[in-house]
C-alpha positions as CSV (number, residue, x, y, z in Angstrom):
1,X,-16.7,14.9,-21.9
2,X,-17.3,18.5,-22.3
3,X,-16.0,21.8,-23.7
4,X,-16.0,25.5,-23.5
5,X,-17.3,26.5,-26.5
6,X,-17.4,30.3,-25.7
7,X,-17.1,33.1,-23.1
8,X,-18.6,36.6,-23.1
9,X,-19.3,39.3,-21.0
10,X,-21.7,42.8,-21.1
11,X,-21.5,45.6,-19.1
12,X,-24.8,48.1,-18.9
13,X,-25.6,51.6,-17.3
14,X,-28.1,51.4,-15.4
15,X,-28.8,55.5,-16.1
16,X,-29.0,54.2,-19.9
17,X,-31.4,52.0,-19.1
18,X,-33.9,54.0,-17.0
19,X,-33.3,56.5,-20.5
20,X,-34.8,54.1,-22.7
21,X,-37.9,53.2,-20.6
22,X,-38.6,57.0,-19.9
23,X,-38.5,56.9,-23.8
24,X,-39.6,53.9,-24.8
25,X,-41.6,52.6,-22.0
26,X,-43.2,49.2,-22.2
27,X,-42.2,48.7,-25.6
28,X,-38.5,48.3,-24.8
29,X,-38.9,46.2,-22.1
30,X,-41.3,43.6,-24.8
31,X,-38.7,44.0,-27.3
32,X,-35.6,42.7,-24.6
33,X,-37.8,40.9,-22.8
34,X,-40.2,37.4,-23.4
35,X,-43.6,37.5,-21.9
36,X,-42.3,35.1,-19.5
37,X,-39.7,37.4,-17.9
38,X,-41.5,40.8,-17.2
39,X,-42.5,41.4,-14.0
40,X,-45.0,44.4,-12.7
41,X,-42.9,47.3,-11.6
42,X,-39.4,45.9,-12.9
43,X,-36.6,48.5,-11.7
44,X,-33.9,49.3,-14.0
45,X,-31.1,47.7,-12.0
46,X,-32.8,44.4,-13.0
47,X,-34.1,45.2,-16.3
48,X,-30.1,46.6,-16.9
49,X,-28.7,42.8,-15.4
50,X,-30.9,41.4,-17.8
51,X,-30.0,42.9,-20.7
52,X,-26.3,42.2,-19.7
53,X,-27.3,39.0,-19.6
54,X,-28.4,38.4,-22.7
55,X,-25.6,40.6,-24.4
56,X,-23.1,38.4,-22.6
57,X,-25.0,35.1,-24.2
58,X,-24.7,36.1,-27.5
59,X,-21.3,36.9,-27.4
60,X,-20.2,33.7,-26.2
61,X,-22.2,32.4,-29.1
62,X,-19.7,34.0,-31.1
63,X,-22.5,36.4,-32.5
64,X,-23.5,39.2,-30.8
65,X,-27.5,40.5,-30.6
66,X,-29.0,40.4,-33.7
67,X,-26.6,38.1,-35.3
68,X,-27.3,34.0,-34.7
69,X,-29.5,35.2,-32.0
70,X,-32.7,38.2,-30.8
71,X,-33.4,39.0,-27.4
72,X,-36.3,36.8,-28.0
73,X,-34.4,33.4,-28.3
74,X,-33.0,33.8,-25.1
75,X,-34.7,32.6,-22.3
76,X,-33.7,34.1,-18.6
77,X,-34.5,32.2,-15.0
78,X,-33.5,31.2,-11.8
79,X,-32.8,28.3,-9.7
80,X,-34.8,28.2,-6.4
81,X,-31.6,29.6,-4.4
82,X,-32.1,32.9,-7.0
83,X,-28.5,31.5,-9.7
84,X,-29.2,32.6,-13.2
85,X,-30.3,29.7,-16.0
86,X,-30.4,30.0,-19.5
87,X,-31.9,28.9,-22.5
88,X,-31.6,29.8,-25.8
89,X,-33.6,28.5,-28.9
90,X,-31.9,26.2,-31.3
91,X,-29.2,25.5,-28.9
92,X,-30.6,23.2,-26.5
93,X,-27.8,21.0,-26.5
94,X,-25.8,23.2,-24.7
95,X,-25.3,24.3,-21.1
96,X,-25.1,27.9,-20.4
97,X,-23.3,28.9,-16.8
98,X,-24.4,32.6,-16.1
99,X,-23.3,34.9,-13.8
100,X,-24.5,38.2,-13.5
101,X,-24.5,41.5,-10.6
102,X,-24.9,45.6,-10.1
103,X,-22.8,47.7,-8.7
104,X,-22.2,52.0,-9.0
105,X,-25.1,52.6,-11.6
106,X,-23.5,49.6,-14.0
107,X,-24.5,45.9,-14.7
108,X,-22.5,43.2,-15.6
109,X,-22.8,39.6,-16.7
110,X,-20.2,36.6,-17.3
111,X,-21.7,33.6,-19.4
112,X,-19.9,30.6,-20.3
113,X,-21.3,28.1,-22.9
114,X,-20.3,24.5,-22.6
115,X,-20.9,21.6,-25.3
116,X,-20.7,18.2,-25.3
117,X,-18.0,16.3,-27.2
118,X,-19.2,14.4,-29.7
C-alpha cells in the first residue's frame, strides 16, 4: 500500500529567468542545474520548467529550496515518451509523479510524492 506524503507546485517567469542568465550566465544554470541536466543552448522556457520543477519537489517535501533539500539533490529526466522523472538524494524510497508545462511567458510544475506504508 501506498501514500501521498506531499503535494507542491511552482510557478516561474520565464522573463525572470532569461534575467538571471543575462546576469549570471553559466553560473546560474551550474548552481540549479546538475552536470547531468545541462544541455548546449538551453532556452529559458526549459531552464524556467526546470526550475519549477525542482521548486515544486521541495515543497512537497515539506521543505522548500534550501531547507531538507539544494537544487543539487534533485535529479530531473524523462521517460522515452518525453514524462518527467525524479530523483532526489536521500529519498530513494520514494516515488515522485511530476508534471510540469509553459504557457504566456510562465512555467509551472505539479509534483506529488508518494511513500510506501510501512
Amino acid at each position: 500500500m501506498e501514500r501521498v506524503e506531499g503535494i507542491g507546485v511552482d510557478v516561474c517567469s520565464i522573463g525572470r529567468v532569461e534575467d538571471a542568465l543575462a546576469k549570471h550566465g553559466p553560473r546560474f544554470v551550474t548552481r540549479v542545474l546538475r552536470p547531468e541536466e545541462v544541455e548546449d543552448a538551453m532556452p529559458a522556457a526549459k531552464l524556467a520548467r526546470r526550475w519549477a520543477l525542482k521548486e515544486a519537489v521541495a515543497k512537497a517535501l515539506g521543505s522548500g529550496i534550501g531547507g531538507a533539500v539544494g537544487f543539487q539533490d534533485i535529479a530531473l529526466g524523462h521517460t522515452e515518451a518525453g514524462a518527467p522523472t525524479v530523483t532526489v538524494r536521500g529519498h530513494e524510497d520514494k516515488h515522485f509523479m511530476a508534471s510540469v508545462s509553459d504557457d504566456a511567458g510562465v512555467a509551472v510544475a505539479m509534483v506529488v510524492v508518494i511513500t510506501p506504508e510501512a
